[in-house]
C-alpha positions in Angstrom: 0.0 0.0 0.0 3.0 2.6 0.8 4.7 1.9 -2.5 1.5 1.9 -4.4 1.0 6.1 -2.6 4.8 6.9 -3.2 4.5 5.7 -6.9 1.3 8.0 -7.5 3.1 11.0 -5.7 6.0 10.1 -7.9 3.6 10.5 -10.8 2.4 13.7 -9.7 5.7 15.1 -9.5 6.6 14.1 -13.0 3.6 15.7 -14.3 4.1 19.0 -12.5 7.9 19.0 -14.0 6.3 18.7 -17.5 3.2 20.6 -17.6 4.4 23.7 -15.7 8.0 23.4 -17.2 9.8 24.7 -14.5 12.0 23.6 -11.1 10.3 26.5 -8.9 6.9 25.7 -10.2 7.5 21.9 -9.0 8.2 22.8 -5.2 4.8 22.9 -4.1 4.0 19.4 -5.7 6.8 17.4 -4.2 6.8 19.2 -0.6 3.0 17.7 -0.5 3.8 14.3 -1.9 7.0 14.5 1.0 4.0 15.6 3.6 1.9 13.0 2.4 4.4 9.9 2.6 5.4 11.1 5.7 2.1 10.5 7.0 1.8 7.3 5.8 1.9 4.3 8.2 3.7 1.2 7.9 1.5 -1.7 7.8 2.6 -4.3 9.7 2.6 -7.6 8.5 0.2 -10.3 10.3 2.3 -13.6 10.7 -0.7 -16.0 10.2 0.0 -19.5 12.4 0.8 -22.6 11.6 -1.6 -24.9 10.7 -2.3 -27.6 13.7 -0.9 -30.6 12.2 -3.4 -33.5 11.8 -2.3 -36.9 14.1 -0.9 -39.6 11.9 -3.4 -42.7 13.1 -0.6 -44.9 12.3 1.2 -43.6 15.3 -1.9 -43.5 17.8 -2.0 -47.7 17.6 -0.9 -49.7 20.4 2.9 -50.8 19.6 3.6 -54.5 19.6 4.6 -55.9 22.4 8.5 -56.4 23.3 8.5 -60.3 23.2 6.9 -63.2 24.6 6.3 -63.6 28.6 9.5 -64.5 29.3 11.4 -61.8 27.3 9.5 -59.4 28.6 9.7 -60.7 32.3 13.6 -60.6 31.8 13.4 -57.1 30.5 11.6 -55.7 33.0 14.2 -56.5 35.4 11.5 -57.4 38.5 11.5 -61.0 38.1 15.1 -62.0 38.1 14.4 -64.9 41.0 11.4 -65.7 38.5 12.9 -66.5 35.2 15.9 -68.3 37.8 12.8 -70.7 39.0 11.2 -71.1 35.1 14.5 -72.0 34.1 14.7 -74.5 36.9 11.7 -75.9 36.1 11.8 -76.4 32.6 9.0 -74.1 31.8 10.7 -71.5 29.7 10.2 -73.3 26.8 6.6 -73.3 27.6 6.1 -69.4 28.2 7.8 -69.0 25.4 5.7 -70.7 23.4 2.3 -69.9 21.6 -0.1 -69.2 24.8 -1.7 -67.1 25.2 -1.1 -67.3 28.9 -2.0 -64.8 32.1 1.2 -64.6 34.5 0.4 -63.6 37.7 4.4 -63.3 38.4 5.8 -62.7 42.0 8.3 -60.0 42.2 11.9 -60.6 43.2 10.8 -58.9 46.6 7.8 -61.4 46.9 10.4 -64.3 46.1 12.5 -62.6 49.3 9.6 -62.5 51.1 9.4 -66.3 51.8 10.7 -68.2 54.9 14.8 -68.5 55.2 16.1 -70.5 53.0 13.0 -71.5 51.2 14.0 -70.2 47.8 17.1 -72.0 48.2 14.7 -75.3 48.1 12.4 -74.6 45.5 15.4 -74.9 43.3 17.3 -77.9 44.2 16.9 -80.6 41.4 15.0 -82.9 43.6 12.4 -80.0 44.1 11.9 -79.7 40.3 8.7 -81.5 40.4 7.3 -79.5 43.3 9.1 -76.4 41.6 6.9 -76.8 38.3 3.7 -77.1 40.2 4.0 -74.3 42.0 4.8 -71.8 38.9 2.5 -73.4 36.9 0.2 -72.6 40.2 0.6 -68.9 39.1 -0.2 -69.2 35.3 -3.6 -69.4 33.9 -4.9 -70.3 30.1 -6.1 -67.2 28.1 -5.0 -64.2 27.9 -6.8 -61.6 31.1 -6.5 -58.3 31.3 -7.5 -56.5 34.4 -10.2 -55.3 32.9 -10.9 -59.5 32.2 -11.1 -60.7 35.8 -13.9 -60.7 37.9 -14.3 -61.9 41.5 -14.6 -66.0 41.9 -12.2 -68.9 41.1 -9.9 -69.2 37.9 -8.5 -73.1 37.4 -4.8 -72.7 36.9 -2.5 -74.7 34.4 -1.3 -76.8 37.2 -5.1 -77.7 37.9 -6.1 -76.2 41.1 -8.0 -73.2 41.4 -6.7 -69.7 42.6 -9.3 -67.5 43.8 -9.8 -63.8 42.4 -11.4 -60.6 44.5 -12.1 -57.4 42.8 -12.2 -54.5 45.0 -10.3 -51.8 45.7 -7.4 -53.7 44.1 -7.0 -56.7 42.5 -6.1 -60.1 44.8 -5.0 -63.2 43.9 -5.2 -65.9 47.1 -3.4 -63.3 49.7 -1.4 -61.6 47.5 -2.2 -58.1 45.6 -1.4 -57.0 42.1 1.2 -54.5 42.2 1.6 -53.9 38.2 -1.3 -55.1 36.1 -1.4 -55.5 32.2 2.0 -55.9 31.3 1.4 -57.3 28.0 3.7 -59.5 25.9 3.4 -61.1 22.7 1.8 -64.8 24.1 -0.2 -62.9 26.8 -0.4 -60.8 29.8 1.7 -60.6 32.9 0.0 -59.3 36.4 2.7 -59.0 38.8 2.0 -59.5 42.3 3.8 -59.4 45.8 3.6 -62.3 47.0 4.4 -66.0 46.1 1.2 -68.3 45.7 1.2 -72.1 46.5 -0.8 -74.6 47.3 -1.2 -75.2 51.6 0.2 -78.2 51.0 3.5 -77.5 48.7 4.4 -74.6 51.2 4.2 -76.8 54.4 6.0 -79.4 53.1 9.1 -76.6 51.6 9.3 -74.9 54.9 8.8 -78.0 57.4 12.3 -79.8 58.3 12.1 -83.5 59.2 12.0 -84.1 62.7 14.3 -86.7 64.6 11.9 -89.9 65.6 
């Protein structure tokens, strides 16, 4: 808009140089175009914002999971004394395989948690046996989100039932989920803080024989 009023003034200048044909003539003309431009405001140039960028869908799906239950328990680095006992077992090969499978996994400080030297037990060689019934104790067919379980009793893959209470938070037998949903590849790890067992198995791992 400026340079569009300068290059009129300009105009009028170069008319009053040629029609009037003389310097002092002229004065008059280019002191009011010099008035005129000096009155002029710059405009000031609106910076318009960027446009919002629209979200890319592709990036708003769930990523894959990081592996199959036991990659992801290693990786985790909570259930060290865990993969230790499924290695113990035998059963890595197992939760490693297709599934799908619900983990309710004991942390390494719900492994710590149990009587003196009762870890030490569970993985002696003639304690496979026991050893594999009481992880497969914490593993249940299917894959369960929280969202999945619901108060009562869920059979386990070692064939006895663990019992499930929804409230406030989420219990398995007496111990308490502490991390739910961490999802794998072959199913869903819950962990929880305490080690779950049969009456039976833990009695007979904590009791020492007895001189007759």
């Amino acid at each position: 808009m400026q340079s569009l009023q300068q290059g009129i003034l300009l105009k009028k200048l170069a008319i009053g140089l040629s029609v009037m044909g003389g310097a002092l003539i002229c004065l008059p003309v280019f002191a009011q175009a010099k008035q005129i431009i000096a009155q002029v405001e710059p405009i000031s140039a609106e910076i318009e914002p960027m446009p919002e960028t629209s979200p890319n869908p592709e990036l708003d799906e769930e990523m894959p999971a990081a592996g199959d239950i036991v990659d992801v328990a290693i990786n985790s680095g909570s259930f060290a004394t865990l993969i230790t006992a499924l290695e113990t077992a035998g059963l890595v090969d197992t939760l490693s395989g297709e599934g799908p499978y619900t983990v309710f996994a004991p942390t390494d400080e719900a492994f710590a948690a149990l009587p003196e030297g009762a870890i030490e037990k569970l993985l002696m060689p003639e304690n496979q046996a026991i050893l594999e019934q009481i992880l497969t104790y914490h593993v249940v067919p299917g894959e369960l989100t929280s969202g999945d379980l619901v108060s009562g009793s869920v059979t386990t893959v070692e064939g006895s039932d663990v019992i499930i209470e929804i409230e406030e938070t989420v219990k398995v037998n007496d111990a308490t989920v502490v991390m739910p949903d961490i999802t794998a590849s072959n199913g869903i790890i819950h962990a929880i803080d305490q080690v779950i067992m049969p009456p039976v198995f833990f009695s007979e791992l904590i009791s020492e024989p007895t001189d007759s």
